[in-house]
N, C-alpha and C positions, 0 to 999 in steps of 0.2 A: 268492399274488402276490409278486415277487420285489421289494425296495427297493433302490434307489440310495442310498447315502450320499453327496449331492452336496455334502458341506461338508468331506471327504478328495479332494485329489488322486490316481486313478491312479496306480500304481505303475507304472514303465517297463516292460515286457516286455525279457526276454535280447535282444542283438543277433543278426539274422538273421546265417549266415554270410556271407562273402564272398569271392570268390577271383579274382583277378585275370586277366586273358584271357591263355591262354599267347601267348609270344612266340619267335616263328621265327625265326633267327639264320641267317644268312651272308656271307662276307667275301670281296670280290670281291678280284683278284689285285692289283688298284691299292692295295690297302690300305680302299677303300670297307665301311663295316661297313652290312648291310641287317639290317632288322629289322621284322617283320610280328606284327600281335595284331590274329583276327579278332575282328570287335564287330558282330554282325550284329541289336543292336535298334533302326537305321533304316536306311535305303537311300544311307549318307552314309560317304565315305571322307574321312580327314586327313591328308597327305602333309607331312610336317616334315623339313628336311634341318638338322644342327646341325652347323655346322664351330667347334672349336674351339678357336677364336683371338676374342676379343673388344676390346671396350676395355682390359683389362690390355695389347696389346702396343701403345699409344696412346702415343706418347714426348710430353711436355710442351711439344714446337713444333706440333705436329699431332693436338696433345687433339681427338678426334670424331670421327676419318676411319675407323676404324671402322662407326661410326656414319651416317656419311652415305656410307659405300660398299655396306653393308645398303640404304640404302635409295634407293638409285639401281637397287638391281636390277629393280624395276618398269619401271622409266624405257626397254623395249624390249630384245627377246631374240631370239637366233634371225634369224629372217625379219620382224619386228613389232613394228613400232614403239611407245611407251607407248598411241596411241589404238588400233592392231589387236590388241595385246594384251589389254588392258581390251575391247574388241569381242567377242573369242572367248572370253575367259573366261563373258562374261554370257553370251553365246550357248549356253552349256555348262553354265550356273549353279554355277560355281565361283569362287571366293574367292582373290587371293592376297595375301598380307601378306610383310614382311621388317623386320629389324631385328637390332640387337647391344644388350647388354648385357656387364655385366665382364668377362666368363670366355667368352662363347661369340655365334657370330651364328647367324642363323635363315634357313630360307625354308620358307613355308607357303602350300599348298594343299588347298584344300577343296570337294570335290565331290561329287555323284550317281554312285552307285556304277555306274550304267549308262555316266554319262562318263568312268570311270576312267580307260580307255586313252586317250582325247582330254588329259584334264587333268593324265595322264601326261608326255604329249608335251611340252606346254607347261611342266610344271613341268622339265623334263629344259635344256628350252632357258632358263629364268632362272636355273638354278646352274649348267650350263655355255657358255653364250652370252648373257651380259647385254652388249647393246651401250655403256654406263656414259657417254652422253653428254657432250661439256664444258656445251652448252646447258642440258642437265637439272643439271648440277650447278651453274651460275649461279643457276638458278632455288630449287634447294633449300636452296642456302648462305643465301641471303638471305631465305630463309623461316628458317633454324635462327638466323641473326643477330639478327631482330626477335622470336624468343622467344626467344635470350639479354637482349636489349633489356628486355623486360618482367619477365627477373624480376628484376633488379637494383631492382625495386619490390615483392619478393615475400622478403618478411623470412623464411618457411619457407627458400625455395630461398636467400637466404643463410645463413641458419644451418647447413643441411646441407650449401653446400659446404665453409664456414668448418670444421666441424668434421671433413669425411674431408680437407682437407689440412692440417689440424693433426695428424691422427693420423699419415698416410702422406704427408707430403712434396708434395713436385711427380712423384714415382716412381709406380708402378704402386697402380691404387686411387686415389691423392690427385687426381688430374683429375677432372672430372664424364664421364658418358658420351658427352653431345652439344658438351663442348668447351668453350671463354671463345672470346670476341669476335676474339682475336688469333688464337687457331690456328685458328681456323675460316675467318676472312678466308683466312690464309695456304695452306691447302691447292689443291691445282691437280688437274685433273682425269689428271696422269701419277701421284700421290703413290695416288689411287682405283685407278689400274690398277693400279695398281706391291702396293697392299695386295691385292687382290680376287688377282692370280698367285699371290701368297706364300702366301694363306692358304687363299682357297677353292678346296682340291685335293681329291681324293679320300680321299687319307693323313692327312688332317685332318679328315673328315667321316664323319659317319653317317646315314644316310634309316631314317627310322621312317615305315610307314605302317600306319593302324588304321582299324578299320570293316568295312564289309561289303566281306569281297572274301575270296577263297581267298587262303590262305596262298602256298601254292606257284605257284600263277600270278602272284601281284602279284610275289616273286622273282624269276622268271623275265623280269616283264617290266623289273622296276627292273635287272636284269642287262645285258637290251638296251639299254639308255638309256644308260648307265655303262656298261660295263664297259673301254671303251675309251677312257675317261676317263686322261690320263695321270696319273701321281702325281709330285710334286715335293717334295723337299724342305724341310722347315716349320723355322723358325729356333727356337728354346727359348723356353719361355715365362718372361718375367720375370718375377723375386721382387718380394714386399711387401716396403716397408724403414719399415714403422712406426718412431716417432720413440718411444724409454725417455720414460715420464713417469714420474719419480719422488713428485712428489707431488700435489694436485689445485688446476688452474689454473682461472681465470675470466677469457674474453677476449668482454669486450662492443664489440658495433658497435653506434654510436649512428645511432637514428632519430628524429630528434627532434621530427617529427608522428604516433609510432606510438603508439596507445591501450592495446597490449598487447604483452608482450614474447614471442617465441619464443623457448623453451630446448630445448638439448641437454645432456642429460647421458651419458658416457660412456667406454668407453675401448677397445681390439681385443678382436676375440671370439676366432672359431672357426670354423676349415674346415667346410663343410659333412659331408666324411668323419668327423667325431670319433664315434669308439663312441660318446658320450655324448649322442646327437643326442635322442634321444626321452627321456631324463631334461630336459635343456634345453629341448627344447619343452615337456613338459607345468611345467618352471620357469617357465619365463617367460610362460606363458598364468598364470600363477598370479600371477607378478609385476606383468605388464602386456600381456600379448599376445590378450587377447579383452576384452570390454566390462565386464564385472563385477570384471574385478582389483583386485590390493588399487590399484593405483598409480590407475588412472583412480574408483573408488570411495572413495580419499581424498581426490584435488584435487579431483574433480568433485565427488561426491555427500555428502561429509560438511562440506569447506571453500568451495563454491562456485566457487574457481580457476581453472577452465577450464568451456568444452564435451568434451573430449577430451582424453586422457593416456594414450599409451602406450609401450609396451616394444619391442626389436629388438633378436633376433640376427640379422642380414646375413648369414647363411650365402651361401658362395662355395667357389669351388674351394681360394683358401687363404683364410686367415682374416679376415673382413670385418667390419667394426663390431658392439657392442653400446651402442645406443643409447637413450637413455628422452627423447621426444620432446613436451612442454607447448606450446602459444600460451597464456596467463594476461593476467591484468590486470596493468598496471604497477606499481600498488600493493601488488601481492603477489608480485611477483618473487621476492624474496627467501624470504619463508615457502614457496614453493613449491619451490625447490631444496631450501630443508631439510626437506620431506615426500616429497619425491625420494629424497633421502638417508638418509634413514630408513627407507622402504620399502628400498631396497638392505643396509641392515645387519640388517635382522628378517630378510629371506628368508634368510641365512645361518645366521640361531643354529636352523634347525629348528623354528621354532615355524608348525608348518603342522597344523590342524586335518583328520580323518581324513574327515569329510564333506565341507569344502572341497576334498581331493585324492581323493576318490570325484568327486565334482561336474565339477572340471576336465576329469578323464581320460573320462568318460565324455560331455563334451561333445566332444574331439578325437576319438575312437572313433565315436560317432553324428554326427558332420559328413561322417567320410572317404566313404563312401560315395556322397556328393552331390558327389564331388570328382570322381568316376572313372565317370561314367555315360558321358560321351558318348563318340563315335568321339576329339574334339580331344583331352577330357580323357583320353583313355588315351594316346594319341600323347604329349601332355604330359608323364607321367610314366615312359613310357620313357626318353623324351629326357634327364629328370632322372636315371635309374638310367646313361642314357649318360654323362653329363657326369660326373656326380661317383662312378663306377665302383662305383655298387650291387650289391651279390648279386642275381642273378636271382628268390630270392622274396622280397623286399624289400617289395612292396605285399601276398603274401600276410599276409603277416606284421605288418604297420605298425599293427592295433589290438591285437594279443595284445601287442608290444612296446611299445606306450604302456599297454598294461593292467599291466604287469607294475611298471612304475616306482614306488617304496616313497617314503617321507617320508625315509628314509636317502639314497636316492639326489636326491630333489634338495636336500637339504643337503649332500650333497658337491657337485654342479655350480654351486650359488650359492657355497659357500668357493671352490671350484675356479679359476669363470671371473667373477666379480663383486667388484670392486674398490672398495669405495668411496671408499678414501684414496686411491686415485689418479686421479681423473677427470679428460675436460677438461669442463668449463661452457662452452656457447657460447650468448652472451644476445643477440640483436639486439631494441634496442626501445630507450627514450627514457631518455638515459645519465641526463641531469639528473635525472631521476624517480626513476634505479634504484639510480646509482650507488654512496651513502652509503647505501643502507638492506644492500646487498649487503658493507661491511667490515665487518659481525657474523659473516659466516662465516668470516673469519680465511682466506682461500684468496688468493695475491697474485691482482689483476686486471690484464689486458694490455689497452687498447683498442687496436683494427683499424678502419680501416677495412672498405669492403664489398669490397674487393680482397685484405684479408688484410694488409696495410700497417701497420706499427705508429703509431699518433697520437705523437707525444714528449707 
């Protein structure tokens, strides 16, 4: 009779291989790029169209419109109004969504591979015939106005604006995605049209669709839909003009019934393109990017400090924050920026033990998987290999390439891209509380206001 040793854990088994669904390629004469990866383990197709122009081309009078022209495209298309669209959609049980982010805006549909051709049609007429109502845009600005409203009470979302337009100005990046109060008021429903010609063209866009469907037929049919699509010319995309910080700042907004202070610590990262992508991930899952890191494992679980502490690299089309993000108790403000900071100077000198960088890599290797099962999630990361110009076997590849990352290689990316003498500190939380326990860091401090305004 055979025993169990039930007082030893299991040893993991080798990873099953994996290989990503090929993807069919062609580029209609408008400039339109098609892209198809069958995925035929449900009866479910995911139609993603990514034009890209996002909030980066957002100028600092009209922060959001972007943003609120993504999501006006619901708002009726075609022949159909927002209630006959939403009607036909369910009728067809398909799904559609829209929206921008920095670098890129979206339209997504999601269907029963039996309604392809139906939910084809309909998706064909919201990226090229959104009716972009002024009525619907009354309606949505003053929904996007009363959650700007609210978080001007939400010390997170002021801390993280305070901190991207310390870093990037009032210029590209430094706006939030959804806008302040003033450019969003100020937008008009010519400023939506006037964005929706310029950007969402053809020559500026690419349709992914994945799931169950032939390759060559869903072409053929995304051909018909498009291909007489005209193409216009798309204006350049603007630069970041991050702000030189020479040395590391601390700029506190006082809230002076808040119980706990939110910090940012940080300073610019790194384009999503950089070779060094997968040395930096498995960095910073080490640093702070999954639950067990040193940074959430010493505020949280050795010093009590928080619920939560983590790390961000903002990868983007060009280089977008690296951020280390605390809520803490007021009382420990101060010790907690210096356990911040000191996590940022170990990850540099190499001192990374060889089971803890087994452990890591072998937690982002045994995740991906669970990332790339469905029809959306594969559509998803084409879109990704579209946007930030991947090699075509990029996801075959994506666990051998985090397998391969050495204790060398992330002490070169922690020397490389983490700065600790130059950071900014951005503390929102109860000045009186924080402020004298915070001049032992010897870092000058600015207060702001929650507008970014300096207090004299």
């Amino acid at each position: 009779m055979t025993t169990i040793d039930r007082t030893t854990a299991p040893q993991p088994g080798a990873p099953r291989p994996y290989h990503f669904p090929h993807v069919v390629r062609r580029t209609l004469d408008n400039g339109l790029r098609l892209l198809v990866a069958e995925n035929h383990n449900a009866p479910l197709v995911s139609m993603r169209t990514l034009f890209h122009s996002g909030a980066d081309y957002d100028t600092p009078e009209l922060a959001g419109l972007a943003s609120l022209t993504s999501e006006l495209l619901d708002e009726g298309a075609g022949s159909r109004d927002a209630v006959r669209l939403a009607e036909d959609l369910g009728l067809l049980g398909a799904s559609l969504g829209s929206g921008a982010d920095w670098d890129a805006s979206y339209v997504s549909v999601d269907s029963l591979s039996r309604t392809f051709d139906e939910a084809l049609a309909i998706f064909a007429d919201v990226n090229r015939r959104p009716m972009l109502p002024e009525s619907s845009l009354d309606r949505v600005r003053s929904e996007r106005l009363m959650e700007l409203l609210q978080q001007k009470d939400d010390p997170g979302a002021i801390a993280g604006k305070r901190f991207s337009h310390l870093i990037y100005g009032r210029g590209t990046y430094g706006n939030t995605v959804i806008g302040n109060p003033e450019s969003v008021a100020r937008i008009t429903v010519d400023d939506v049209r006037r964005y929706y010609a310029t950007h969402f063209v053809p020559n500026n866009g690419s349709i992914v669709v994945a799931g169950d469907v032939d390759a060559e037929k869903a072409l053929d049919g995304l051909a018909r839909c498009f291909s007489d699509w005209p193409a216009v010319e798309v204006p350049p995309r603007p630069k970041i003009s991050p702000k030189a910080n020479e040395a590391s700042r601390i700029y506190l907004i006082d809230r002076p019934t808040a119980v706990q202070s939110e910090i940012r610590v940080g300073h610019i990262g790194i384009a999503r393109s950089t070779e060094d992508y997968f040395a930096l991930s498995v960095m910073n899952a080490l640093l702070g990017g999954v639950f067990n890191s040193r940074i959430n494992l010493n505020l949280r679980e050795k010093h009590g400090y928080t619920y939560g502490a983590r790390s961000v690299f903002a990868f983007r089309r060009q280089a977008g924050p690296f951020v280390v993000s605390a809520p803490v108790r007021n009382e420990v403000t101060r010790e907690s920026v210096t356990e911040v900071l000191a996590e940022l100077r170990r990850i540099r000198t190499g001192d990374v033990e060889k089971r803890e960088l087994e452990d890591t890599k072998n937690y982002i290797m045994g995740s991906f998987p669970s990332t790339v099962q469905s029809s959306s999630d594969i559509a998803g990361r084409v879109l990704d290999m579209e946007l930030n110009d991947l090699p075509q076997n990029y996801f075959d590849r994506y666990r051998e390439n985090i397998g391969a990352v050495s204790k060398q290689a992330v002490e070169h990316v922690a020397q490389k891209y983490i700065d600790p003498d130059r950071v900014i500190v951005v503390i929102v939380g109860n000045a009186a509380q924080i402020r004298e326990p915070l001049l032992a860091l010897e870092m000058p401090i600015h207060e702001l206001d929650i507008e970014g305004q300096a207090i004299a």
